[in-house]
VOLOFI-727390 format. One record per residue: residue in one letter; residue number from 1; x, z, y of N, C-alpha, C in turn. Coordinates in pm, 1 decimal, padded with zeros to 6 digits. Layout:
BEGIN
REC   r     k        nc1        nc3        nc2       cac1       cac3       cac2        cc1        cc3        cc2
REC   A   NUM          X          Z          Y          X          Z          Y          X          Z          Y
...
//
This chain:
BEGIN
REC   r     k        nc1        nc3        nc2       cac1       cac3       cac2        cc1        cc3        cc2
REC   X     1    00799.1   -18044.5    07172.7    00867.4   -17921.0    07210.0    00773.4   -17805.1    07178.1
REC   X     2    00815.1   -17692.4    07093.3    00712.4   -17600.5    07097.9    00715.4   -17471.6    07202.3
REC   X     3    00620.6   -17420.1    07156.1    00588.6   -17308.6    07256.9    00684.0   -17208.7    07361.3
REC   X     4    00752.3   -17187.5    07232.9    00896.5   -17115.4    07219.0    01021.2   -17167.9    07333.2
REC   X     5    01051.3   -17292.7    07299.0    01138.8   -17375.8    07382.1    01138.3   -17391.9    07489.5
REC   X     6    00949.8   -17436.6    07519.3    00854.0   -17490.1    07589.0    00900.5   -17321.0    07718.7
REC   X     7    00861.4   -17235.1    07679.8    00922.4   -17122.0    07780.5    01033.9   -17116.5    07802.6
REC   X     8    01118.7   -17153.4    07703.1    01264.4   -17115.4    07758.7    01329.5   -17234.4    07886.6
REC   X     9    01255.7   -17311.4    07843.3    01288.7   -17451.0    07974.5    01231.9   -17385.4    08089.6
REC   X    10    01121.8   -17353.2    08062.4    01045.8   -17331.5    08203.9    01108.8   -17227.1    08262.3
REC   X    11    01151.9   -17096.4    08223.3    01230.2   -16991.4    08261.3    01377.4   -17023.7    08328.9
REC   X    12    01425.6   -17102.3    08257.0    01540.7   -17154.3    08328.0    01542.2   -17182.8    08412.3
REC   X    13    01444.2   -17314.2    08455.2    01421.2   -17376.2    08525.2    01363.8   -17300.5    08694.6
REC   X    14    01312.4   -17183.6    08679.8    01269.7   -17063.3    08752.0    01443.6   -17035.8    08781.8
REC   X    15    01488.0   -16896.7    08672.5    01601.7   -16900.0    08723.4    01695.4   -17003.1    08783.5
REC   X    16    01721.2   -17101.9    08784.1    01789.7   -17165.6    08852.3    01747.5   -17192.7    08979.8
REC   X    17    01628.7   -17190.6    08987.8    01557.3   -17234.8    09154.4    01461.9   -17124.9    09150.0
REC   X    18    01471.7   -16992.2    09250.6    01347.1   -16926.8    09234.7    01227.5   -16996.3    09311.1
REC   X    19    01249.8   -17090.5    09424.3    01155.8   -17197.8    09447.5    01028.3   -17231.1    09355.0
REC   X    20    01067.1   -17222.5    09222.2    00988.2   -17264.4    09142.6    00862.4   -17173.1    09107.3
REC   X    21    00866.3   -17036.9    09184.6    00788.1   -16939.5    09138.3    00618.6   -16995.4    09247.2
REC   X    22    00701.7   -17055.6    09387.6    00560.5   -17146.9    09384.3    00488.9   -17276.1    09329.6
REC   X    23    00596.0   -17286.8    09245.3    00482.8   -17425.3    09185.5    00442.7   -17363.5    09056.5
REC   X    24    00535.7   -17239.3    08987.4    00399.9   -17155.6    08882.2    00291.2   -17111.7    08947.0
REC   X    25    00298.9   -17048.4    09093.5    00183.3   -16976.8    09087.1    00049.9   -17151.5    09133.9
REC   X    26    00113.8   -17210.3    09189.8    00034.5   -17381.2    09245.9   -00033.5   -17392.9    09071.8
REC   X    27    00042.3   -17395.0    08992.5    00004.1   -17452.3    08803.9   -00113.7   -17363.9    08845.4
REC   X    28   -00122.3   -17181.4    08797.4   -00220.0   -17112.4    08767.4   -00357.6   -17123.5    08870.4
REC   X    29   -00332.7   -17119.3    08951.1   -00422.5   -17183.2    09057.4   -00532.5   -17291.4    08981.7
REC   X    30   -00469.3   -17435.5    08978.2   -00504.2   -17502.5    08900.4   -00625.3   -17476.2    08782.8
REC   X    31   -00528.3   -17392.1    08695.6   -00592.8   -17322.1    08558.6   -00678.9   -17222.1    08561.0
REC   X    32   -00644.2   -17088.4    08623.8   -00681.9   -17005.7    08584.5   -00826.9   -17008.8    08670.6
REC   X    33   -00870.2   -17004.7    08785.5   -00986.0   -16988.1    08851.2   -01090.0   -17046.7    08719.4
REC   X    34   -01060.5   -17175.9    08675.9   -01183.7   -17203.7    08583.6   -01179.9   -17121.5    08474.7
REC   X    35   -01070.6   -17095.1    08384.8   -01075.9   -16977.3    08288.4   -01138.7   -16873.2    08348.8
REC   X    36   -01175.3   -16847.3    08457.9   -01236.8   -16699.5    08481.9   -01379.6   -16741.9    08451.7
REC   X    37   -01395.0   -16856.2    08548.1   -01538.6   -16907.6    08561.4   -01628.5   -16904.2    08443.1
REC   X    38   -01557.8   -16967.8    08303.4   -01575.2   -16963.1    08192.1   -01615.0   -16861.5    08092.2
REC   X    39   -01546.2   -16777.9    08157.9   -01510.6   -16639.2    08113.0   -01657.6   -16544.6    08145.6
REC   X    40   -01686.3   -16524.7    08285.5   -01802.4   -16503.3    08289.9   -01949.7   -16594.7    08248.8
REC   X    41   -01931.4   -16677.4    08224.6   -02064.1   -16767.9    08158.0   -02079.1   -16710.9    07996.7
REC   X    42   -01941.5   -16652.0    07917.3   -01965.5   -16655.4    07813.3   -01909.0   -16486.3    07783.3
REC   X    43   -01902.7   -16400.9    07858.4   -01797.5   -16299.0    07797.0   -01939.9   -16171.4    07732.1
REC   X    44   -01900.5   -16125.2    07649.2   -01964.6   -16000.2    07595.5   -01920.7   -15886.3    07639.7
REC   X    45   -02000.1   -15831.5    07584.2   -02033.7   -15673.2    07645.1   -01884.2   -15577.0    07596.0
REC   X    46   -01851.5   -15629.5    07483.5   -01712.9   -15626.0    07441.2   -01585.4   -15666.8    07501.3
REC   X    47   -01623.7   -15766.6    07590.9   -01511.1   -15856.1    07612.2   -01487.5   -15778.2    07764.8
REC   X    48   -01628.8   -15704.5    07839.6   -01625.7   -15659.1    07924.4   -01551.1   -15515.7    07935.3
REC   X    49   -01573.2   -15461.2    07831.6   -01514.1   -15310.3    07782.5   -01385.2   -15320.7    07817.0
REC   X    50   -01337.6   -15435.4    07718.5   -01159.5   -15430.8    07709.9   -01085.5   -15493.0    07851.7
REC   X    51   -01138.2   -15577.4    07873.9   -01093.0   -15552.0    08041.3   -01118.6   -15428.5    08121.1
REC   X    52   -01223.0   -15400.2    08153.2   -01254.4   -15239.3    08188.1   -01149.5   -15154.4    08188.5
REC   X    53   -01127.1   -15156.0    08058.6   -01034.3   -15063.0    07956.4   -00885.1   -15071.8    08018.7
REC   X    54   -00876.0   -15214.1    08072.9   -00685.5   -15262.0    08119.8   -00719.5   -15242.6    08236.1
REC   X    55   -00826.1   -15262.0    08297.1   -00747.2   -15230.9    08473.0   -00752.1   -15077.8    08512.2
REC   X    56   -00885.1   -15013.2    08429.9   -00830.2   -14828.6    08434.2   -00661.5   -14803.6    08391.6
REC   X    57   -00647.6   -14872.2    08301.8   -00492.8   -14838.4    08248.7   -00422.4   -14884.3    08353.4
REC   X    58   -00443.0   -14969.3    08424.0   -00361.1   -15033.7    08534.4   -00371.6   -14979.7    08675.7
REC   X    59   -00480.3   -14894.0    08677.6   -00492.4   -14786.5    08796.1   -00404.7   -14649.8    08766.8
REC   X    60   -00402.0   -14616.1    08643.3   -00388.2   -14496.6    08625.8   -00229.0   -14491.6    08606.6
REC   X    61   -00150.5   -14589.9    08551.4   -00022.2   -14628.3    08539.0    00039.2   -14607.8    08627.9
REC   X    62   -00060.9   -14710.1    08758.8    00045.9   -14713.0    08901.7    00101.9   -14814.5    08879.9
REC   X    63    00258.3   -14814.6    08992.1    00346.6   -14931.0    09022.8    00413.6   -14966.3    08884.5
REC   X    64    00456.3   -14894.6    08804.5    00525.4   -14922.8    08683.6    00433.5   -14922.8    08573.5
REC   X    65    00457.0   -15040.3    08503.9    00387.2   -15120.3    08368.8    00316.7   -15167.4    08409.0
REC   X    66    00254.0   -15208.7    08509.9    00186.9   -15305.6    08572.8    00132.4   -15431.7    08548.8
REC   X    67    00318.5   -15514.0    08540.7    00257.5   -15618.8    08457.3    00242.6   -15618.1    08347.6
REC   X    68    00261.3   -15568.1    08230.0    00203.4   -15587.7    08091.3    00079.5   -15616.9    08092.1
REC   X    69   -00001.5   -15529.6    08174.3   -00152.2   -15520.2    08166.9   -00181.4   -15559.4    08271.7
REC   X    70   -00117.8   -15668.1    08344.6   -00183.1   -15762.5    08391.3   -00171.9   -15844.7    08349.8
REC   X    71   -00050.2   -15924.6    08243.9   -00102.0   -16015.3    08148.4   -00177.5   -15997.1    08027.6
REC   X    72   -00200.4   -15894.2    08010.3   -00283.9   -15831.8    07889.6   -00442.1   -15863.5    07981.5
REC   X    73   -00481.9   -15877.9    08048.7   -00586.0   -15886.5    08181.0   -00621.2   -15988.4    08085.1
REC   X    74   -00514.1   -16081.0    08188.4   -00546.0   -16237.4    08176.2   -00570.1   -16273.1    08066.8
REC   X    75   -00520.1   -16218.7    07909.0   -00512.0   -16310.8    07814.5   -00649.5   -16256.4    07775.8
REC   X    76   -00737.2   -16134.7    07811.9   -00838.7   -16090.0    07807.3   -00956.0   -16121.6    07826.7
REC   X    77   -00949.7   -16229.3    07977.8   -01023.7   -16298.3    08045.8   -01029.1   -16441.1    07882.2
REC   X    78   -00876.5   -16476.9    07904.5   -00872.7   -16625.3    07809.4   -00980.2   -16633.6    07678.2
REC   X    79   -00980.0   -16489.0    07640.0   -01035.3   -16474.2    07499.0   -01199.4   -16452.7    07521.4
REC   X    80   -01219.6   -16398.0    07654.0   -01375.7   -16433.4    07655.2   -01435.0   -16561.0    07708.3
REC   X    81   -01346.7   -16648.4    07691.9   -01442.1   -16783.5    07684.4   -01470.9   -16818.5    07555.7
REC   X    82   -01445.4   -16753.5    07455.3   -01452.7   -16808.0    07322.6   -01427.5   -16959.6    07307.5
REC   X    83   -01320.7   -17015.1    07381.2   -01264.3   -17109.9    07308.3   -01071.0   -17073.5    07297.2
REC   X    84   -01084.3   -17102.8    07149.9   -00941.0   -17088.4    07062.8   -00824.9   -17187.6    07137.7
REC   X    85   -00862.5   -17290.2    07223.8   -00763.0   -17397.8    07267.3   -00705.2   -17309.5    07387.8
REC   X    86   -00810.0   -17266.3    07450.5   -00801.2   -17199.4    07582.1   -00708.2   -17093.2    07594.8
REC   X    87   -00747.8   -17004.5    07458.9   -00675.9   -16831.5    07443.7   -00565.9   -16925.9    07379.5
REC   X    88   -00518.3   -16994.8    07323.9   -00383.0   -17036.0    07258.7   -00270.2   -17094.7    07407.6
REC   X    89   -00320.9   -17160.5    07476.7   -00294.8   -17223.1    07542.0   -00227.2   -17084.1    07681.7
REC   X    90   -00332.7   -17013.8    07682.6   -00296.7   -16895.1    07781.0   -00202.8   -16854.3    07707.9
REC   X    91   -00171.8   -16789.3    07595.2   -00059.1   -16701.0    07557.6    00076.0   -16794.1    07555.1
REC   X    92    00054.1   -16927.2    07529.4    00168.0   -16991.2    07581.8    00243.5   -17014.0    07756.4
REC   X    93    00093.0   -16984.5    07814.8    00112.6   -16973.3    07956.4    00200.0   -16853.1    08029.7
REC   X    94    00121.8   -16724.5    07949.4    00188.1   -16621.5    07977.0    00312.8   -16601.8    07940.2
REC   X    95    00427.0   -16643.4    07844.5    00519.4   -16637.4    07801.0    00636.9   -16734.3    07920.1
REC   X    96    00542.5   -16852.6    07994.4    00594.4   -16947.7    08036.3    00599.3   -16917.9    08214.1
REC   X    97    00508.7   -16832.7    08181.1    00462.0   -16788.2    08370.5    00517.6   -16637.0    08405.1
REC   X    98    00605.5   -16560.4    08276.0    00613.2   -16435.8    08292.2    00722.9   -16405.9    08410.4
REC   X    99    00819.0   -16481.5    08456.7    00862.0   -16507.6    08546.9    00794.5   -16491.4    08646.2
REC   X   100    00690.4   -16525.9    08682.3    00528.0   -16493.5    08815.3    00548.8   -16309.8    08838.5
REC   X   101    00576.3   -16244.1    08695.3    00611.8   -16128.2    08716.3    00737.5   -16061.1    08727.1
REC   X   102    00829.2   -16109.6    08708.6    00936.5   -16004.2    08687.3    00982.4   -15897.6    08791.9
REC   X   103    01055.5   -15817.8    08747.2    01119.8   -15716.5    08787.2    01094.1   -15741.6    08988.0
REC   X   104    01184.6   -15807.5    08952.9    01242.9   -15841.1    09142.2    01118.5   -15886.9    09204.0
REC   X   105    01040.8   -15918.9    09131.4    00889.2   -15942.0    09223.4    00787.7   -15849.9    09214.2
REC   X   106    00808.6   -15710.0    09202.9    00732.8   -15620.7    09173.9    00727.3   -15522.4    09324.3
REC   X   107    00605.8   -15527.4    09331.9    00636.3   -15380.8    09458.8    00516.4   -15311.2    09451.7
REC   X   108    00523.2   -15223.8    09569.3    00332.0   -15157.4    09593.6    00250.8   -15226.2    09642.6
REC   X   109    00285.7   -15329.8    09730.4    00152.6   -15383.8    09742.2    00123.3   -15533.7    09668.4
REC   X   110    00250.1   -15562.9    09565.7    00212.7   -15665.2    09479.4    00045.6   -15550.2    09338.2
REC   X   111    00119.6   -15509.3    09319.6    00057.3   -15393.4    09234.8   -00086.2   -15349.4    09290.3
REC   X   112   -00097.3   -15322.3    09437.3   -00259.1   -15304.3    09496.4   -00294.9   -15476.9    09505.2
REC   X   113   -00206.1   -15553.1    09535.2   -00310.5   -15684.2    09573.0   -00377.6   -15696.5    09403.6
REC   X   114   -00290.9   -15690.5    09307.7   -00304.8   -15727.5    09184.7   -00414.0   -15671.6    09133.8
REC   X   115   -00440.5   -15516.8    09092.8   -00543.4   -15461.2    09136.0   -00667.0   -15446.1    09213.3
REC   X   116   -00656.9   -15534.2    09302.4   -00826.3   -15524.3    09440.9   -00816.2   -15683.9    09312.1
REC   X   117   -00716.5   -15761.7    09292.4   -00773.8   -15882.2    09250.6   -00870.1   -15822.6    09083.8
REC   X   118   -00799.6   -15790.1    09020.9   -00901.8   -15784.9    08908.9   -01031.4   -15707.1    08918.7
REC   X   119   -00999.2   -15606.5    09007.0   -01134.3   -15543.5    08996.2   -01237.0   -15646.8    09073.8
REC   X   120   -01215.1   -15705.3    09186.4   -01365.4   -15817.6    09194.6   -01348.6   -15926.4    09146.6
REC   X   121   -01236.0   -15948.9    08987.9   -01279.6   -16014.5    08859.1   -01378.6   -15998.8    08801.0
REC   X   122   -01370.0   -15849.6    08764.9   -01443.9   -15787.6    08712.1   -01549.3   -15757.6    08780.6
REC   X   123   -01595.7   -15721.6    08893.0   -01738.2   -15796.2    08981.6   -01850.4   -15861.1    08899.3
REC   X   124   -01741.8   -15951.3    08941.5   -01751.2   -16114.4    08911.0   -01812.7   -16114.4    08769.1
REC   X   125   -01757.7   -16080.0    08657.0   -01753.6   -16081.5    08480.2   -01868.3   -16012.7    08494.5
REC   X   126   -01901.4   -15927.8    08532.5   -02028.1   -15788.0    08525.6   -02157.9   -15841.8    08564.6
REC   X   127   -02108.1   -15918.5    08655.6   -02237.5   -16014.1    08696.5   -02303.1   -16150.5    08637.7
REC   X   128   -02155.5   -16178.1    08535.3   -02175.2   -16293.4    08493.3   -02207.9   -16419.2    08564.5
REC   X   129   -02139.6   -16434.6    08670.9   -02142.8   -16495.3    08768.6   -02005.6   -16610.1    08798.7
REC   X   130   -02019.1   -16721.5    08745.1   -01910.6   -16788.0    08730.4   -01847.9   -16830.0    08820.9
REC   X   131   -01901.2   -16873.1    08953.1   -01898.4   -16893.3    09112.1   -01775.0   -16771.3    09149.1
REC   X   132   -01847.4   -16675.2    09155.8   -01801.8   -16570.2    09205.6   -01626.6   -16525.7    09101.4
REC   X   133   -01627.9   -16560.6    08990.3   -01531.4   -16540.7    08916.7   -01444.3   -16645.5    08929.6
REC   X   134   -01404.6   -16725.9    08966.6   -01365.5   -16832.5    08988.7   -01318.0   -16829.5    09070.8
REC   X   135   -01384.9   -16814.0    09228.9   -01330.1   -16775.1    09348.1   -01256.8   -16621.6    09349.2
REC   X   136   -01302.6   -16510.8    09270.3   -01212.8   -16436.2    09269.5   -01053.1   -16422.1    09191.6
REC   X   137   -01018.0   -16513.7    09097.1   -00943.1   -16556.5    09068.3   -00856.5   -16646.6    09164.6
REC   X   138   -00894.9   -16738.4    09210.7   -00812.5   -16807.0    09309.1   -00804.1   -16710.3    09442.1
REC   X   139   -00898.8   -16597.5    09516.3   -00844.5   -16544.5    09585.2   -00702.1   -16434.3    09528.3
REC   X   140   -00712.8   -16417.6    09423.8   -00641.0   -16310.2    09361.7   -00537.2   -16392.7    09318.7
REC   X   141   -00479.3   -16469.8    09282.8   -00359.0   -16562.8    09227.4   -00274.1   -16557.3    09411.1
REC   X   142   -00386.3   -16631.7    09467.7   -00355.4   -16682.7    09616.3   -00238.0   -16557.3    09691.5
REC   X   143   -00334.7   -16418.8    09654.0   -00275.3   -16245.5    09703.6   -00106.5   -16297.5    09659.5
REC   X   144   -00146.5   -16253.0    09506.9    00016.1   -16217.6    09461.9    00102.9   -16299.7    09485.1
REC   X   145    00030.7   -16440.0    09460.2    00154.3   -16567.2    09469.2    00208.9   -16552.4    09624.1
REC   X   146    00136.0   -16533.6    09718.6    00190.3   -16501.8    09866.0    00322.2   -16377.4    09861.4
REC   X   147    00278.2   -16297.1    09773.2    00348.0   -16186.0    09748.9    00471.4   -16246.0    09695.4
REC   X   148    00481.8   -16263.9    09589.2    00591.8   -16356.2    09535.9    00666.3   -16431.1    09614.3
REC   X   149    00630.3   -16504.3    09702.5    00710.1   -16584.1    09755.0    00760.9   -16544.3    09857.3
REC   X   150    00707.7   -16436.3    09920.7    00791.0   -16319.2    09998.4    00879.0   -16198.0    09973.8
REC   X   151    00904.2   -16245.5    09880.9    00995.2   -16148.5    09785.8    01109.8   -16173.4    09852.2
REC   X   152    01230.6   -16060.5    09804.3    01352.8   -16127.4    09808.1    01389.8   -16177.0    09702.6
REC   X   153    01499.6   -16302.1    09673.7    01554.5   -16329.0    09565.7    01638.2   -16283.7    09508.2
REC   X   154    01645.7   -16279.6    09381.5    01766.6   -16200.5    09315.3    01893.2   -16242.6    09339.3
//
């Protein structure tokens, strides 16, 4: 099944049960804390900029566009581990998890939790501190996904 498909199942599968938005955020959990971890063991001074660069945009935006550049974040984080399996694998994630964001799960304090989460990502990345990036990732998944699942449903 490719990538393509591979989202459109999973999306469905969301829409039909919004239930399912906790076992995406249970998957990223899983995943993403070590992609951070990774991320700080190996990220450059570059890799630090362009995150930098998305969560100012993501302060300065506010509640709306939010998520773009918070998956623009993540796939940010993916690409400073410098491995190609990892960043391939995330952009299939993000296509498959974009549901984690939509519309009806958006508010102000999804948007501040989302926000306090990347910035002590970014802590975390600055310090190069993989411990600390890791755990701030799983505290920050932990925020929104709570958020999410206190949503109302569409």
């Amino acid at each position: 099944m490719g990538s393509q498909a591979l989202s459109k199942a999973f999306g469905s599968l969301i829409a039909a049960n919004p239930e399912r938005i906790r076992e995406a955020i249970e998957f990223r959990l899983v995943v993403e804390p070590e992609v951070a971890a990774l991320a700080a063991a190996r990220r450059t001074d570059d890799d630090l900029a362009r995150m930098a660069k998305l969560v100012a945009l993501q302060e300065a935006g506010g509640e709306e566009g939010s998520s773009g550049l918070d998956a623009r974040f993540h796939m940010a984080l993916a690409r400073a581990t410098k491995n190609e399996v990892i960043w391939e694998m995330a952009a299939m994630l993000q296509d498959l998890l974009s549901e984690t964001r939509s519309a009806h799960l958006r508010s102000k304090e999804r948007y501040e939790a989302s926000l306090h989460g990347h910035r002590r990502i970014m802590m975390a990345l600055e310090d190069a501190d993989p411990e600390a990036c890791r755990q701030a990732m799983r505290d920050h998944l932990r925020a929104v996904g709570e958020l999410a699942e206190d949503a109302p449903k569409p």
